[in-house]
C-alpha positions as CSV (number, residue, x, y, z in Angstrom):
1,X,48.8,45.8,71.4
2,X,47.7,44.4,68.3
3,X,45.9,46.8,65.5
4,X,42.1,46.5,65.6
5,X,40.0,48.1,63.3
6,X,36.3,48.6,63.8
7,X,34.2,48.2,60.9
8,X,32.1,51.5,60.8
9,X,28.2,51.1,59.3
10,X,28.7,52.3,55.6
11,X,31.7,50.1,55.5
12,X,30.8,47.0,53.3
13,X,32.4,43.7,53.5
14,X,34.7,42.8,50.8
15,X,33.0,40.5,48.3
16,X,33.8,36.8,48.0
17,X,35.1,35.7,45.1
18,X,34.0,32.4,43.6
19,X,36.1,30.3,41.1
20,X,34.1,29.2,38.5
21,X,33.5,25.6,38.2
22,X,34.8,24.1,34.6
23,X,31.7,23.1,32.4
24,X,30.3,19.8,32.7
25,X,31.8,17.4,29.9
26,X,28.5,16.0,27.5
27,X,26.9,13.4,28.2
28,X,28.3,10.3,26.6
29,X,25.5,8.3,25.1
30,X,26.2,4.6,23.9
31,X,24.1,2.8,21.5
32,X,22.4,1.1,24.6
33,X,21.5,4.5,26.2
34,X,20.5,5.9,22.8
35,X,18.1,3.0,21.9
36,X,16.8,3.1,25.6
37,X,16.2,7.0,24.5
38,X,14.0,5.5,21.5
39,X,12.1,3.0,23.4
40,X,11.0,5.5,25.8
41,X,9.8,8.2,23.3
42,X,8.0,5.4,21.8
43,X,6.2,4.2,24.9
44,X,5.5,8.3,26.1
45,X,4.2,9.1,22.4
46,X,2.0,6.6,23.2
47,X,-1.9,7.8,24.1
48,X,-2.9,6.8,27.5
49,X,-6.5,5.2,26.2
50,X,-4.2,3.3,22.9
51,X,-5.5,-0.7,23.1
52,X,-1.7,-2.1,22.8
53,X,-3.2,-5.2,22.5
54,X,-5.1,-4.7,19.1
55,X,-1.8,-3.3,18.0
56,X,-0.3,-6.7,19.1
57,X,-2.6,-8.5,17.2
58,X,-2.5,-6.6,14.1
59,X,1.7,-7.3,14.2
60,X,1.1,-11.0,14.5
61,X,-0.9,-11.0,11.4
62,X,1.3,-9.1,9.4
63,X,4.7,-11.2,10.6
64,X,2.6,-14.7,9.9
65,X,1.5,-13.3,6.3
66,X,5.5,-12.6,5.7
67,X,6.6,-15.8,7.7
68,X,4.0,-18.1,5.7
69,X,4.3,-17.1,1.9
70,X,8.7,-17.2,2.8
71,X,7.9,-20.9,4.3
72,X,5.4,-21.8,1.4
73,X,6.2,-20.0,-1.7
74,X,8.9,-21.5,-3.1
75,X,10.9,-20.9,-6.4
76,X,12.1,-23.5,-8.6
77,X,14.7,-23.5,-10.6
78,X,13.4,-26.3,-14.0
79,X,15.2,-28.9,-16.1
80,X,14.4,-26.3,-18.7
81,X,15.9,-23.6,-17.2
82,X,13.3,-20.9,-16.3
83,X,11.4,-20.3,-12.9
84,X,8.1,-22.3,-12.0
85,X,6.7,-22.4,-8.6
86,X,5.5,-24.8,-5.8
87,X,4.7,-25.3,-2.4
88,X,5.8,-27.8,0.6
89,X,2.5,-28.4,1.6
90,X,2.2,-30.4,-1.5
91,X,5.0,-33.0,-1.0
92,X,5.0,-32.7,3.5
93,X,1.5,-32.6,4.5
94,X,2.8,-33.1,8.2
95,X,3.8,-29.0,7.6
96,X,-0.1,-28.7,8.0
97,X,-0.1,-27.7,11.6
98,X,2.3,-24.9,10.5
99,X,-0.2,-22.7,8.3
100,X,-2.7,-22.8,11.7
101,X,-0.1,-20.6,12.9
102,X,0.9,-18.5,10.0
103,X,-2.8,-18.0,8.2
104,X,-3.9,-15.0,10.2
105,X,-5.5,-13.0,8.0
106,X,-9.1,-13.2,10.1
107,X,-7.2,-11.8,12.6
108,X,-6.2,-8.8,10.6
109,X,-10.0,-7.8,8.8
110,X,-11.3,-8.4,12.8
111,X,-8.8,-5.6,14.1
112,X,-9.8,-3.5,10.7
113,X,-13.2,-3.6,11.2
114,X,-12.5,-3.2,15.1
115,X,-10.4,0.3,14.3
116,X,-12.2,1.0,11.2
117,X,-15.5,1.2,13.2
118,X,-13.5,3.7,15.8
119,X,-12.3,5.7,13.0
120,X,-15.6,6.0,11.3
121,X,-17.0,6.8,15.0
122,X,-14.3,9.4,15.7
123,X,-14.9,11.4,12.5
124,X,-18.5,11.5,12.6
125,X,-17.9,13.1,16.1
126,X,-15.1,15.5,14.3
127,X,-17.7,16.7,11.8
128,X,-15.6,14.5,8.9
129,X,-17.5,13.8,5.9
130,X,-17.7,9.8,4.9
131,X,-15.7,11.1,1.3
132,X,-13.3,12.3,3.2
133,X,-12.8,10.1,5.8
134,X,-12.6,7.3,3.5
135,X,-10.0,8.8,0.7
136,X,-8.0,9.5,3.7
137,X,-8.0,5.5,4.2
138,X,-7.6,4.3,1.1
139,X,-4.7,6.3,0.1
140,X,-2.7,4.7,2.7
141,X,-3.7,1.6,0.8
142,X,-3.4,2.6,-2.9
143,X,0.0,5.3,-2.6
144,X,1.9,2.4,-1.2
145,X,0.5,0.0,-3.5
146,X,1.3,2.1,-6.9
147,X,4.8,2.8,-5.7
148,X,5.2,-1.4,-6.0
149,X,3.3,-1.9,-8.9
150,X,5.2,0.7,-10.5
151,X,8.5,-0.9,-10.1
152,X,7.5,-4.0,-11.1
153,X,6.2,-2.8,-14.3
154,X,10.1,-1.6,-14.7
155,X,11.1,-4.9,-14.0
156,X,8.8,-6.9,-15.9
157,X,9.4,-4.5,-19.0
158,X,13.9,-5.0,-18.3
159,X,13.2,-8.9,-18.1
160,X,10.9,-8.7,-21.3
161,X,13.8,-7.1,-22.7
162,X,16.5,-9.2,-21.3
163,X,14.5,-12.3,-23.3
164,X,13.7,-14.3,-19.9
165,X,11.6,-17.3,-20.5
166,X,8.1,-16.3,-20.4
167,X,7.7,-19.1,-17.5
168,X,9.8,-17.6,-15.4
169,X,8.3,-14.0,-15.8
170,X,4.7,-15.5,-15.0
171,X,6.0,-17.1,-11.7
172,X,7.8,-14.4,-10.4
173,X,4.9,-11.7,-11.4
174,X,2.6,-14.0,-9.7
175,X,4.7,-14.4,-6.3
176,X,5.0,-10.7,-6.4
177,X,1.3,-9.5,-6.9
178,X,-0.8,-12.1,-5.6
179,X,-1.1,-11.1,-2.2
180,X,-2.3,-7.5,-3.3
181,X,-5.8,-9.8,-3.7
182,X,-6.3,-9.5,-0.2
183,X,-5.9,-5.4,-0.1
184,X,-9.0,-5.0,-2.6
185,X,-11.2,-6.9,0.2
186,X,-10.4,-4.7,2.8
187,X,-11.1,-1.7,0.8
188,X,-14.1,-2.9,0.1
189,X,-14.9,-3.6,3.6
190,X,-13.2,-0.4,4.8
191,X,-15.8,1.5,2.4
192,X,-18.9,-0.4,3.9
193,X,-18.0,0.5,7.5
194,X,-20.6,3.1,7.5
195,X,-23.4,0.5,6.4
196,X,-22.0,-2.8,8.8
197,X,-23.1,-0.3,11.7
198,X,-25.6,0.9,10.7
199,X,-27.0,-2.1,9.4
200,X,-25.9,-3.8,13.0
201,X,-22.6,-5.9,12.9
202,X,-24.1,-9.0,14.6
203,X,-26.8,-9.5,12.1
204,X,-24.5,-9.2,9.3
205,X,-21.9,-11.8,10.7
206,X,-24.6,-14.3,11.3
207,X,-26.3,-13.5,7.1
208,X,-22.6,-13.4,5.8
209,X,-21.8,-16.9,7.9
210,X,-24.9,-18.2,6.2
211,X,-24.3,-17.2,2.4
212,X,-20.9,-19.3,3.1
213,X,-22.9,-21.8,3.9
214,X,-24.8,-22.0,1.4
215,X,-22.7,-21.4,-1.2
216,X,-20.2,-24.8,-0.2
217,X,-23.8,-26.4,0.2
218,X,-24.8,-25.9,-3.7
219,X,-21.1,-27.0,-4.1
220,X,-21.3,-30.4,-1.9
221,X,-24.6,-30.6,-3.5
222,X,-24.5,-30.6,-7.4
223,X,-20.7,-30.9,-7.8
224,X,-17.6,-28.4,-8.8
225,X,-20.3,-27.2,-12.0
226,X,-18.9,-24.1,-13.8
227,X,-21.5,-22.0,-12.3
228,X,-20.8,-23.5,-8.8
229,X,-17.4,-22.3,-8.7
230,X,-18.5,-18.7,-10.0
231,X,-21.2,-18.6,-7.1
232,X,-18.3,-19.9,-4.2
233,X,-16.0,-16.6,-5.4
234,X,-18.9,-15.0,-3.3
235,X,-17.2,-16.1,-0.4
236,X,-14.3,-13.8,-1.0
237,X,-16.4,-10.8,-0.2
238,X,-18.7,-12.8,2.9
239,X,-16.1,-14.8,4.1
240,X,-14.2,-11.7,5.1
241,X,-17.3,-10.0,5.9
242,X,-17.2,-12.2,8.8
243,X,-14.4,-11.3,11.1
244,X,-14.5,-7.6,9.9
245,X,-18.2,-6.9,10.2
246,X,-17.3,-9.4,14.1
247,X,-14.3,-6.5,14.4
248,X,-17.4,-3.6,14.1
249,X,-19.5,-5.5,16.6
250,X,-16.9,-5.3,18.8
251,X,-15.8,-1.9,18.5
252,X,-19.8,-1.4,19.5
253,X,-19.4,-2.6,23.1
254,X,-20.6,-6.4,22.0
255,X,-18.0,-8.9,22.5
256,X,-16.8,-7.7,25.9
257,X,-17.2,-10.7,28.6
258,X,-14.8,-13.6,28.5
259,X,-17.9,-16.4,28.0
260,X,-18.2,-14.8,24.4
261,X,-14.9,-14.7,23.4
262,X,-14.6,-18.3,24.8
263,X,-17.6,-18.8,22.7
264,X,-16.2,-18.0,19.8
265,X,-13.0,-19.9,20.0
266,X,-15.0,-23.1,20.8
267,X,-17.8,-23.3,18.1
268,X,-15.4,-22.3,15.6
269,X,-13.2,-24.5,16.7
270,X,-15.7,-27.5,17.0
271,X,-17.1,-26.4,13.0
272,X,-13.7,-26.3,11.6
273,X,-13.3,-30.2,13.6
274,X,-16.2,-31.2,11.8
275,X,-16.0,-30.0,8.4
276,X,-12.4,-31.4,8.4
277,X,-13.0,-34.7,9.5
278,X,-16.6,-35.3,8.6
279,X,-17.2,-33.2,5.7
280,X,-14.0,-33.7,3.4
281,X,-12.6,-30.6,4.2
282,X,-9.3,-29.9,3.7
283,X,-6.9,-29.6,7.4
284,X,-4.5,-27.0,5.4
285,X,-5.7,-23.2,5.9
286,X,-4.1,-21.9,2.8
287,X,-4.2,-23.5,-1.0
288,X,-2.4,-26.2,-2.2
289,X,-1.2,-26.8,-5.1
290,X,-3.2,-29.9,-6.9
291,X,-5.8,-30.2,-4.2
292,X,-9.0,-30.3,-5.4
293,X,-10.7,-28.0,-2.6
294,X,-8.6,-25.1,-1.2
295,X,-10.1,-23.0,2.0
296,X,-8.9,-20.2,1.1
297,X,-9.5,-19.5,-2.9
298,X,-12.2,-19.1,-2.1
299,X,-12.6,-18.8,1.7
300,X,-14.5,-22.0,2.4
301,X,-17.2,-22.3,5.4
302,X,-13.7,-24.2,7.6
303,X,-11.8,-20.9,6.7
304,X,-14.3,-19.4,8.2
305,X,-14.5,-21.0,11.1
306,X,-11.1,-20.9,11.4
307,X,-11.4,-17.3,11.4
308,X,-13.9,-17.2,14.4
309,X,-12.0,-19.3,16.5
310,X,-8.8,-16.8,15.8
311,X,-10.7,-14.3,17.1
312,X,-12.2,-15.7,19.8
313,X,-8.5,-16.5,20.8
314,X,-7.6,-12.7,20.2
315,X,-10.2,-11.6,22.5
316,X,-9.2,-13.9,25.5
317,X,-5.2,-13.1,25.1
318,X,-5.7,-8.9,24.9
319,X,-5.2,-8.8,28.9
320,X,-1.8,-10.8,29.1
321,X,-1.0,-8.4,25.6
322,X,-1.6,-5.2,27.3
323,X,0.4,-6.6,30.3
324,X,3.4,-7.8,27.7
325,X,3.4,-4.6,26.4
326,X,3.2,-2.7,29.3
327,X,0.3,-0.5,29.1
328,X,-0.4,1.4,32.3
329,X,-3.4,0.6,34.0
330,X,-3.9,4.3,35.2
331,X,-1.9,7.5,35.8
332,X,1.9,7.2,35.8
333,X,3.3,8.8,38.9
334,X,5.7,11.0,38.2
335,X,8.8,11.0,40.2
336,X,11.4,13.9,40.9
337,X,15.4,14.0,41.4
338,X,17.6,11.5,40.8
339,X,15.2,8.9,40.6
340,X,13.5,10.6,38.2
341,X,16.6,10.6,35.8
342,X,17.7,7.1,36.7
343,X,14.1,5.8,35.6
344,X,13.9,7.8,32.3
345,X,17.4,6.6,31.3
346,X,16.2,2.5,31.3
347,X,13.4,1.0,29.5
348,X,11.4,-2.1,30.7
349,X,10.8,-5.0,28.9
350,X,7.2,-4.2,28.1
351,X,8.6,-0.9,26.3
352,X,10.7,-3.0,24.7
353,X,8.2,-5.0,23.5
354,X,5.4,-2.2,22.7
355,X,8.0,-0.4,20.6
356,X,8.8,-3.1,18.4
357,X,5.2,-3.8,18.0
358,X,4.5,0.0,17.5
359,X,7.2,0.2,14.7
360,X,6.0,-3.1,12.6
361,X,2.4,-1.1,12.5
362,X,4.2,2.0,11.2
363,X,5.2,0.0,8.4
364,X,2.5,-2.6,7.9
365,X,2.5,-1.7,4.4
366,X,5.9,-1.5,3.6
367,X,6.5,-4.9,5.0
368,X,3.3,-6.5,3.3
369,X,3.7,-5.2,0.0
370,X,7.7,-6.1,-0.3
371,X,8.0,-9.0,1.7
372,X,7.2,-11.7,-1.4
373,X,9.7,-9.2,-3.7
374,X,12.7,-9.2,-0.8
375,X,12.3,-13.5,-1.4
376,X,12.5,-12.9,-5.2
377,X,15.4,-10.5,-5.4
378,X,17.1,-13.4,-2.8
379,X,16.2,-16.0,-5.3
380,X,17.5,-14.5,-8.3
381,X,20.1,-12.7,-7.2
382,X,21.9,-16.1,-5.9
383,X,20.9,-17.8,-9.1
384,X,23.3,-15.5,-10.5
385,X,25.9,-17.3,-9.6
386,X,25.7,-20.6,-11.2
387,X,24.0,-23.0,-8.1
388,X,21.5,-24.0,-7.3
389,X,20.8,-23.2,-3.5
390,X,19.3,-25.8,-1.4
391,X,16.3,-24.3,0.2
392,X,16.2,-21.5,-2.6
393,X,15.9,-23.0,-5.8
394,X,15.8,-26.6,-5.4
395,X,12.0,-28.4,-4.9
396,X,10.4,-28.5,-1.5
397,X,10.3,-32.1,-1.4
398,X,11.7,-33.4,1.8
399,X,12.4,-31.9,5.7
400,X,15.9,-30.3,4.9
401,X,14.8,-28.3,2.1
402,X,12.3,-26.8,5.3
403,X,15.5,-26.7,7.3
404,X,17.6,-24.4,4.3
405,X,14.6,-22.8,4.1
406,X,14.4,-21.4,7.4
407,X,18.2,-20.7,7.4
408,X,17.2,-18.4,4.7
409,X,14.9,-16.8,6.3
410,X,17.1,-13.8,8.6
411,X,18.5,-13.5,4.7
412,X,15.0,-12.4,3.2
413,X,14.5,-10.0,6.2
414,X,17.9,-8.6,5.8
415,X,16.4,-7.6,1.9
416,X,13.2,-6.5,3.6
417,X,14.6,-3.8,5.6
418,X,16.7,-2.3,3.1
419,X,13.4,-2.2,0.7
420,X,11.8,-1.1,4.0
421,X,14.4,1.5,3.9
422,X,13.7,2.2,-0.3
423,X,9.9,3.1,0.5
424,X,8.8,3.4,4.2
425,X,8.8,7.4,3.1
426,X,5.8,6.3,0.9
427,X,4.3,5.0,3.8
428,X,4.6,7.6,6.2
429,X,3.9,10.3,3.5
430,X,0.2,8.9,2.7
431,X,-0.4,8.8,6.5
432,X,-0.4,13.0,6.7
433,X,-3.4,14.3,6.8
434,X,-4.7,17.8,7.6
435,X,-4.4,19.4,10.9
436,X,-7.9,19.5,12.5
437,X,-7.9,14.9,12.0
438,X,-5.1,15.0,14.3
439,X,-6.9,15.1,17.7
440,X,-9.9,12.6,17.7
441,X,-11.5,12.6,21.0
442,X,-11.4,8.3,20.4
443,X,-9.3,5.6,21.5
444,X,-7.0,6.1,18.1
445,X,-5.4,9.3,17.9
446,X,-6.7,9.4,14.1
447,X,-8.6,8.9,11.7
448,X,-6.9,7.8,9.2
449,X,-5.1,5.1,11.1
């Protein structure tokens, strides 16, 4: 019989032994998961209530700043042998359309006073003082801004040194700092936030529109008189009043049906029509060398109307924007298992999208304030060698200097990020700011933004 053995009740059962299972071998990531990775931290940093589509707009009016002083700003090299500048605009006036697209900079005081107004609103509501508050702004301006004006004074004093041609020191100091013009507006507008609102935005716009007005009246009136043209530099404060004290009206609840931002487009568009082919006007939204009226040294009564049509445009595109972008329309699901991990691991094209607009915003001032020195350094660092470069140094005179031009063009970006690279740490160091600004209960997560 075979040998059976009854288990008795304190008589345990032998353990089972499991193998253990060999560790799992890391997770391989390739640059395509990583920079899915990026986007995706990007798009979940992001706060829920963010406008993506102010964002948007603010990052078209920095990249057609950059885009339209590289397609207009160029270099020559003289029979002399120093530096003088000129423009295409002078020689091809059919490159007028071009600065309708690249001339932006309405669009850019309308989203600062827009934000601004936000800001201002979100600190009062924190208990932040209006000093504070507005030092906190301003040194993202002026930090940035030293840093740039600092090496330049190295550079100026090497080149005095060097014995360059005087000429050519004047043109490149010129290309370099000019632009800087249009930061001193917006801190002066920045610092009258407090007053525009209280004051009420839509009066403003409508008094500022007026003393434009008026000022290219006297002008079309009694003639370009010394004391004219003193008068019309008015319009470098009101003209810009106009779309930033327009952004503060906004940010105040006005603004918010399509008929007004449809409004907007259409008288502006209509006054711009008629000052430009009624009222001698010129069609070119940025100066031109020789002309005898520029819209935009001063900003001229068509600049400004230029301006409201832009941002009656920017109102009417911030749906599809926030739909480019991707900005959820209300809670994101969440979603558990495999699916979960599958849907984490791939970004969608609005992310896509949102991050790259999120990361020229990070470095608005980085790119502004170097984007006429990453030309330069281009300019002379080719005219090193001996030729002269079509498109670089040679006069803008006909179509295929615009064609080398624009081949040029992924060249001055390449210089731009590695002088984004130099300073965006200047950047990012005048955006810290003490704890307790950090959570605004408003749309921007702060104040200093």
């Amino acid at each position: 019989m075979a040998d059976v053995r009854v288990r008795t009740e304190n008589e345990r059962p032998a353990p089972v032994v499991r193998k253990e299972l060999p560790p799992a071998p890391p997770v391989r990531l390739t640059p395509v998961r990583r920079l899915h990775r990026a986007v995706l931290r990007i798009d979940a940093a992001t706060p829920f209530s963010r406008d993506r589509a102010v964002d948007v707009l603010r990052a078209y009016s920095i990249l057609g700043v950059v885009l339209g002083h590289w397609l207009v700003s160029a270099v020559v090299l003289r029979a002399g042998g120093h530096l003088g500048g000129d423009s295409p605009l002078r020689h091809l006036p059919a490159l007028t359309p071009v600065t309708w697209l690249l001339q932006p900079l309405a669009l850019f005081f309308f989203v600062g006073g827009w934000v601004g107004s936000q800001s201002y609103g979100s600190a009062v509501v924190n208990g932040i003082r209006y000093r504070t508050w507005l030092a906190l702004r301003l040194r993202q301006l002026i930090r940035p801004t030293s840093v740039l004006l600092g090496v330049w004074a190295l550079v100026l004093i090497g080149l005095a040194l060097e014995g360059v041609a005087f000429e050519t020191i004047r043109t490149l100091l010129r290309l370099a700092v000019s632009p800087l013009w249009f930061l001193c507006v917006y801190a002066v507008s920045t610092a009258a936030t407090p007053l525009i609102r209280r004051c009420g935005a839509g009066r403003l716009v409508l008094v500022a529109f007026a003393l434009v007005g008026a000022a290219d009246l006297v002008r079309g009136l009694v003639g370009d008189l010394e004391w004219v043209g003193s008068l019309r530099w008015l319009n470098v404060l009101t003209g810009w009043l106009v779309p930033y004290a327009l952004g503060v009206f906004r940010a105040a609840g006005g603004l918010s049906r399509r008929r007004h931002a449809a409004g907007l487009l259409v008288c502006g568009a209509a006054g711009l029509a008629g000052l430009v082919l009624w009222c001698g006007y010129p069609a070119s939204m940025v100066g031109v060398p020789g002309a005898s009226l520029s819209n935009l040294n001063p900003p001229s009564l068509a600049a400004v109307c230029f301006g409201l049509a832009q941002c009656g445009l920017g109102l009417l595109l911030c749906g599809p924007l926030r739909r480019l972008t991707g900005q959820p329309t209300g809670p994101v699901p969440s979603l558990s298992g495999r699916a979960s991990d599958a849907a984490r691991e791939r970004a969608t094209a609005g992310q896509f999208c949102w991050a790259v607009v999120a990361v020229l915003n990070l470095s608005a001032m980085t790119v502004f304030l170097w984007h006429q020195t990453s030309m330069i350094a281009t300019t002379v660092f080719w005219l090193g060698f001996g030729q002269r470069r079509p498109g670089l140094h040679t006069a803008p005179e006909d179509p295929f200097w615009v064609a080398f031009r624009l081949a040029w063009i992924p060249v001055f970006a390449c210089v731009l990020a590695l002088f984004w690279l130099a300073f965006k740490d200047v950047e990012k160091s005048a955006r810290r700011h003490p704890k307790v600004f950090r959570t605004p209960p408003e749309n921007y997560p702060d104040v200093t933004r």
